[in-house]
C-alpha positions in Angstrom: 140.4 -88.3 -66.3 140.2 -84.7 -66.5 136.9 -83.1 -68.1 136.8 -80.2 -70.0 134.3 -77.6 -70.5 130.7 -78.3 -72.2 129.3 -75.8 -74.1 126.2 -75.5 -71.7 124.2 -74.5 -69.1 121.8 -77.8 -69.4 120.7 -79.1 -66.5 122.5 -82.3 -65.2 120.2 -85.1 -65.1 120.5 -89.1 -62.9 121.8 -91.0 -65.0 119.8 -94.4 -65.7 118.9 -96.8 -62.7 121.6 -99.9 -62.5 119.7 -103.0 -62.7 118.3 -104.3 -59.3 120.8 -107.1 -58.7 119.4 -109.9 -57.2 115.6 -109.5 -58.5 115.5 -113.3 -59.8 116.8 -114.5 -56.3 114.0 -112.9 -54.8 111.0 -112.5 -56.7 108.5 -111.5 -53.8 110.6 -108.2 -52.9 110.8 -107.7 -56.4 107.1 -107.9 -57.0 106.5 -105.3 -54.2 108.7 -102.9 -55.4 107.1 -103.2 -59.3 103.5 -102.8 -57.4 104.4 -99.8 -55.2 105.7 -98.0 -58.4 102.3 -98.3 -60.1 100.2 -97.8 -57.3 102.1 -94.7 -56.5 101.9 -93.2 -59.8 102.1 -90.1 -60.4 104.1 -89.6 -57.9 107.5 -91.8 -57.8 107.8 -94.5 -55.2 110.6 -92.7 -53.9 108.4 -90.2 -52.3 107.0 -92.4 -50.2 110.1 -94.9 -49.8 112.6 -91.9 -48.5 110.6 -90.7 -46.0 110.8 -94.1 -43.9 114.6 -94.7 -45.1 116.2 -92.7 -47.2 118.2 -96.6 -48.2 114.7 -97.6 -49.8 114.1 -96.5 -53.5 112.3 -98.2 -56.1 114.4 -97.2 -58.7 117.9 -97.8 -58.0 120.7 -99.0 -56.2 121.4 -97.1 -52.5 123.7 -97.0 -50.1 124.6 -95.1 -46.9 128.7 -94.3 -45.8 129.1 -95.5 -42.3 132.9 -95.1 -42.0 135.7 -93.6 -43.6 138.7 -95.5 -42.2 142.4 -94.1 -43.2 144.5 -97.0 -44.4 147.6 -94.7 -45.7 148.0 -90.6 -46.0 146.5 -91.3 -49.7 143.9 -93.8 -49.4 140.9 -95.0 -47.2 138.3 -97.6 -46.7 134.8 -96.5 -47.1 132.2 -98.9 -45.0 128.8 -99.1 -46.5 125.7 -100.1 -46.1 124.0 -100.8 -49.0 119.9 -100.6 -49.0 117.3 -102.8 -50.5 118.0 -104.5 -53.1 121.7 -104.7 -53.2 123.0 -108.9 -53.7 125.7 -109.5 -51.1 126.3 -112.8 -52.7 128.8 -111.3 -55.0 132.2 -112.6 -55.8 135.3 -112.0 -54.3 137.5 -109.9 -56.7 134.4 -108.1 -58.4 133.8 -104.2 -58.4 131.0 -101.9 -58.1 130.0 -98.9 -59.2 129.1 -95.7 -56.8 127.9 -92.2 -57.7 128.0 -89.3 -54.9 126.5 -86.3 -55.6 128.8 -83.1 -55.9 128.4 -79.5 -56.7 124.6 -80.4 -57.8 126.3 -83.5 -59.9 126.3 -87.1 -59.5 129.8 -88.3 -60.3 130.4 -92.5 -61.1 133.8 -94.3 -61.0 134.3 -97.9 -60.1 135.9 -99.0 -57.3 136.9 -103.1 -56.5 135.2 -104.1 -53.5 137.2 -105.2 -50.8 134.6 -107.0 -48.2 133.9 -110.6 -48.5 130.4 -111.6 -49.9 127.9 -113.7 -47.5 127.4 -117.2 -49.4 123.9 -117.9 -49.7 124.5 -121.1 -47.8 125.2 -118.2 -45.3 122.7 -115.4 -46.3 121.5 -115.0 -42.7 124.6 -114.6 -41.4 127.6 -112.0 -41.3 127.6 -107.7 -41.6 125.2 -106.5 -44.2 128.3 -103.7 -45.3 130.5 -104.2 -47.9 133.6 -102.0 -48.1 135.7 -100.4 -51.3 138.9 -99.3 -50.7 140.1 -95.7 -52.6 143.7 -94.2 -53.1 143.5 -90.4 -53.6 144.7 -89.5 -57.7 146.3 -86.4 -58.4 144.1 -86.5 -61.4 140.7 -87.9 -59.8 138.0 -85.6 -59.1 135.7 -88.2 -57.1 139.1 -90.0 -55.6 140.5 -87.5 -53.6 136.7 -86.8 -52.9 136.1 -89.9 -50.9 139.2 -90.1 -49.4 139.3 -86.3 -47.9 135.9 -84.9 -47.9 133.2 -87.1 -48.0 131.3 -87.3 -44.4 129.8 -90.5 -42.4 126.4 -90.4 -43.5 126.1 -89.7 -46.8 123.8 -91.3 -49.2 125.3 -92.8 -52.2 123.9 -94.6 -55.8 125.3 -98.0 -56.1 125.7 -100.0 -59.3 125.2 -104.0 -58.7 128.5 -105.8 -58.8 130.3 -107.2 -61.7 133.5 -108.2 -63.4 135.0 -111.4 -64.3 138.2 -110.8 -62.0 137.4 -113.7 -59.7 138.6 -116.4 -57.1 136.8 -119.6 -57.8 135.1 -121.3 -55.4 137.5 -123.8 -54.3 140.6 -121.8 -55.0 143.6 -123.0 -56.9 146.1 -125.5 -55.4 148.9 -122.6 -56.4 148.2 -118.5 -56.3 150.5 -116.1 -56.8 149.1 -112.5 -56.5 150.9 -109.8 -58.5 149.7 -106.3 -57.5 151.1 -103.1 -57.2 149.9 -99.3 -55.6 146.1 -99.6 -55.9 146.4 -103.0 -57.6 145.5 -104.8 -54.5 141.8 -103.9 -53.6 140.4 -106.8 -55.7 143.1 -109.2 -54.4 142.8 -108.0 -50.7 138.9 -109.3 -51.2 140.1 -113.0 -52.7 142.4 -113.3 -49.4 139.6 -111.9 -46.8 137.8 -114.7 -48.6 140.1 -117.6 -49.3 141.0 -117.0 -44.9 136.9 -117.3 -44.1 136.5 -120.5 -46.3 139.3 -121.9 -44.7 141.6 -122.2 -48.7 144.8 -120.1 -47.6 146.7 -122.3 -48.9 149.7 -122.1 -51.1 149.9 -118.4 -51.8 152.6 -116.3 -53.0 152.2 -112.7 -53.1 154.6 -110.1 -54.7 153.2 -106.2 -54.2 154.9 -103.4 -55.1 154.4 -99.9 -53.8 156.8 -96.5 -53.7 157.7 -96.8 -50.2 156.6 -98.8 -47.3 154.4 -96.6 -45.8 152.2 -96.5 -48.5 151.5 -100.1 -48.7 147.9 -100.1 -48.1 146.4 -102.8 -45.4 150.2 -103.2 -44.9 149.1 -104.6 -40.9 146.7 -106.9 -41.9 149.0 -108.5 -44.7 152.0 -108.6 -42.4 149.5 -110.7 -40.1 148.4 -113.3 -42.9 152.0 -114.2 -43.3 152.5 -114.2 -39.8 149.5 -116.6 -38.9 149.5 -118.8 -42.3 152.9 -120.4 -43.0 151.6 -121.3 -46.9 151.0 -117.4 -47.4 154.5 -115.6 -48.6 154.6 -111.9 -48.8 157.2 -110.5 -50.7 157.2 -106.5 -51.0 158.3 -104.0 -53.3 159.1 -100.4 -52.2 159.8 -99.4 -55.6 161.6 -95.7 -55.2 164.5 -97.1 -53.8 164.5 -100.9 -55.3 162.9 -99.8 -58.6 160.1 -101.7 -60.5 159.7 -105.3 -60.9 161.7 -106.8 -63.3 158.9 -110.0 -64.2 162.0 -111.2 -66.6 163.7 -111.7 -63.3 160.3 -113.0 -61.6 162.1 -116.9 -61.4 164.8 -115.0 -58.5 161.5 -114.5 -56.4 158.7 -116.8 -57.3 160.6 -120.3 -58.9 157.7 -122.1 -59.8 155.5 -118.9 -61.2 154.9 -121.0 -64.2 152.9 -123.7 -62.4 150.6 -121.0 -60.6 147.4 -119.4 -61.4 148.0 -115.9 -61.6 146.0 -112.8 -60.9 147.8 -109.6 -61.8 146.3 -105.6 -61.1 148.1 -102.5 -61.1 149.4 -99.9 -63.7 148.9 -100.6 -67.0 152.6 -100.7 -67.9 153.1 -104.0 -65.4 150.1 -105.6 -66.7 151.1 -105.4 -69.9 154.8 -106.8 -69.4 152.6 -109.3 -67.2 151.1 -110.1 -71.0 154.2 -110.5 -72.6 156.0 -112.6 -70.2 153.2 -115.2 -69.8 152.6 -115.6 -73.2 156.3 -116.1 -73.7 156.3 -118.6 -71.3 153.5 -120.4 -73.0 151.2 -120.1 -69.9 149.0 -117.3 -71.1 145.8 -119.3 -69.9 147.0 -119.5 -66.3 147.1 -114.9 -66.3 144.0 -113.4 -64.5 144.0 -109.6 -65.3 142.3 -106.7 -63.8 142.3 -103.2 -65.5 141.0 -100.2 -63.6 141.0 -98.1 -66.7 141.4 -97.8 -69.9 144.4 -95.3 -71.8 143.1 -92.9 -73.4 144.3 -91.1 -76.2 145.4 -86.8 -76.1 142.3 -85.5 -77.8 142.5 -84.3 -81.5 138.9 -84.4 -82.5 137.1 -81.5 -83.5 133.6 -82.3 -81.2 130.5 -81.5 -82.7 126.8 -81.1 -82.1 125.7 -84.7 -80.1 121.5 -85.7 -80.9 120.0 -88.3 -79.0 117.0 -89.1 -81.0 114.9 -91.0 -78.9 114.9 -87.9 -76.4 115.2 -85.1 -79.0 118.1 -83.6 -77.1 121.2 -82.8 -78.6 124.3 -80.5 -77.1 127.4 -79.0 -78.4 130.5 -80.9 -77.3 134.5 -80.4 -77.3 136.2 -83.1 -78.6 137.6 -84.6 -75.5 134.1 -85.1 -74.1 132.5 -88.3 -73.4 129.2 -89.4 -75.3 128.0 -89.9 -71.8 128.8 -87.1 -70.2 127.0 -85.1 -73.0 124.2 -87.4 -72.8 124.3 -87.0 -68.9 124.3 -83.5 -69.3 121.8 -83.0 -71.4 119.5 -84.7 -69.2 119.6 -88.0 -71.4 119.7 -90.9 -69.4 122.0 -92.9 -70.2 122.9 -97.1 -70.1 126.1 -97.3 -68.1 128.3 -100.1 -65.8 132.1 -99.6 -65.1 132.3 -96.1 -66.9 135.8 -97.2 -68.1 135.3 -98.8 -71.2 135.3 -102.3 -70.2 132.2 -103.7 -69.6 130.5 -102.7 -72.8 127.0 -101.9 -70.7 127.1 -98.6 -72.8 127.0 -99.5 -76.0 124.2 -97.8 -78.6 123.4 -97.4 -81.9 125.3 -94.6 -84.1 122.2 -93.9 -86.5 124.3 -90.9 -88.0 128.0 -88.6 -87.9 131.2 -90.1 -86.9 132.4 -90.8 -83.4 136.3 -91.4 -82.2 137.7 -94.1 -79.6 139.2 -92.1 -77.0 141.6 -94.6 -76.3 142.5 -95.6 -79.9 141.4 -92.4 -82.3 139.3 -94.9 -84.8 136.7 -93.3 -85.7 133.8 -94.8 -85.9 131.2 -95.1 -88.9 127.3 -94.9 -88.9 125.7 -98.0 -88.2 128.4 -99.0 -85.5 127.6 -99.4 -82.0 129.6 -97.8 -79.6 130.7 -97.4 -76.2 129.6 -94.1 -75.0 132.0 -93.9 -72.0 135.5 -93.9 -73.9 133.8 -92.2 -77.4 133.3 -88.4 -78.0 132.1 -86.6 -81.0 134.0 -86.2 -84.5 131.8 -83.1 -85.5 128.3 -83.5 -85.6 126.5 -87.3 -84.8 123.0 -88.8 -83.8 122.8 -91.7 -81.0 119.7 -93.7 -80.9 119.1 -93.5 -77.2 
């Protein structure tokens, strides 16, 4: 989504710390970490922490880019290693969040992972990377970012993964996969996964993508169905065969209705993914993975934004995220996906109005609201 100009010169501040996934699981590191902070105080833990790895921070979520690996002219696969703290017993399907720092400015966006987590049964075993998979947006700053200019190397903030977008653990009897473009990082994870546990089994996958050559891990899926007789690929090169029909879905995939489904792509598929299922009666058996949220054109008039707990406030257009004027103003901010999904955002509205982004409901004070996808409606007062 394309930002427009704030009405300052504040200084950029980190956003807040993601939570330190995996702290229950491992109570002694934790422990550490909480005593270096407040033996090191004044000074932050990091202080110490970077100059024996830069991965180590008592604060937050790191990780280092090991390899950028070119999967189509528009996409890539980023290889990281993730420092202390990060879970790797996360499940297949999930996303996480990464920040890189730009032009003096830590950028977010969400990206699925597609690695396969280490099982605790096998915690000691297998690469301590995880991967995420990025296609270039005409539209996305950070995208074309990662894909084209970010160097092996660079240190990157992590958020701890989440999402309900999952394979269970065992798989369905029946799958069918129903991705399209970008639509099949999540899934890619699910099949790396279902291969290593040894559940490939009756799989039907329909992807679509504009042309062949942009079909990303293309090699890779050719060899599943190659090497796994119950794996069926079916592709789509939609400019010259046009989009799926899913009315005609019964010419490719019979038995659809019998199959646990797990859809992700644009939002236009996903939402005739809705409409067939339900009219099928088989809502229940539809697994759906957004990667964003629509947003509305912006008609609000902006306003003055106040963050009482901090005493900062700053002047905003009206197409300006709530956390993006908090970031700015060197607030820091609760966040998770950064898309309006996972409601880790959410505060108070103690005063002013504030407009849905994606709906244009404005919203009253009192309400709680998600900061990523709201923006000011003339002047307002958060309680963060």
């Amino acid at each position: 989504m394309a930002k427009t100009t704030i009405k300052t010169t504040a200084k950029v501040a980190d956003t807040v710390r993601p939570e330190i996934a995996g702290a229950k699981e491992r109570p002694g590191w934790h422990l550490l970490r909480t005593v270096a902070g407040q033996i090191t105080t004044p000074l932050l833990p990091d202080d110490y922490l970077k100059l024996a790895n830069p991965l180590w921070s008592a604060r937050e979520l790191r990780g280092k880019i090991l390899e950028v690996r070119r999967e189509t002219v528009d996409s890539a696969t980023l290889v990281i290693k993730p420092g202390w703290g990060f879970s790797f017993d996360y499940q297949a399907g999930q996303y996480i969040g990464i920040g890189v720092l730009v032009d003096g400015r830590w950028r977010w966006r969400s990206y699925s992972l597609t690695s396969v987590p280490l099982e605790r049964r096998s915690a000691g075993r297998g690469s301590r990377t995880i991967t995420i998979t990025v296609k270039a947006m005409p539209e996305g700053f950070l995208s074309t970012h990662l894909v084209g200019g970010v160097a092996p190397g660079t240190i990157v903030r992590l958020a701890a993964p989440q999402g309900n977008f999952v394979m269970p653990d065992p798989a369905p009897a029946s799958v069918l996969f129903l991705t399209a473009g970008s639509g099949i990082t999540p899934v890619m994870s699910m099949l790396r996964t279902l291969v290593r546990r040894g559940q490939l089994g009756d799989v039907v996958h329909v992807h679509s993508a504009p042309t062949e050559s942009e079909v990303m891990f293309a090699p890779e899926l050719a060899a599943l169905a190659s090497e796994h007789g119950s794996y069926r690929l079916h592709l789509r090169a939609t400019r010259t065969a046009g989009r799926l029909d899913l009315a005609r879905l019964d010419e490719i995939v019979p038995d659809w209705r019998r199959r646990q489904t797990w859809a992700c792509g644009p939002e236009a598929m996903l939402e005739a993914a809705e409409r067939t299922w339900k009219a099928a009666g088989v809502a229940d058996a539809l697994h759906l993975e957004r990667f964003a949220v629509s947003k509305t054109a912006a008609h609000g008039s902006g306003g003055t934004v106040e963050f009482a707990r901090t005493g900062k406030s700053l002047t905003v257009d009206g197409a300006t995220s709530l956390m993006d004027a908090g970031e700015t103003a060197g607030v820091q901010m609760p966040f998770g996906c950064r898309m309006g999904i996972c409601q880790s955002c959410v505060v108070g509205l103690l005063d002013g109005y504030v407009r849905d982004l994606r709906t244009g409901v404005e919203h009253e004070p009192g309400s709680r609201v998600q900061t990523c996808v709201s923006a000011a409606s003339g002047d307002c007062v958060l309680d963060v």
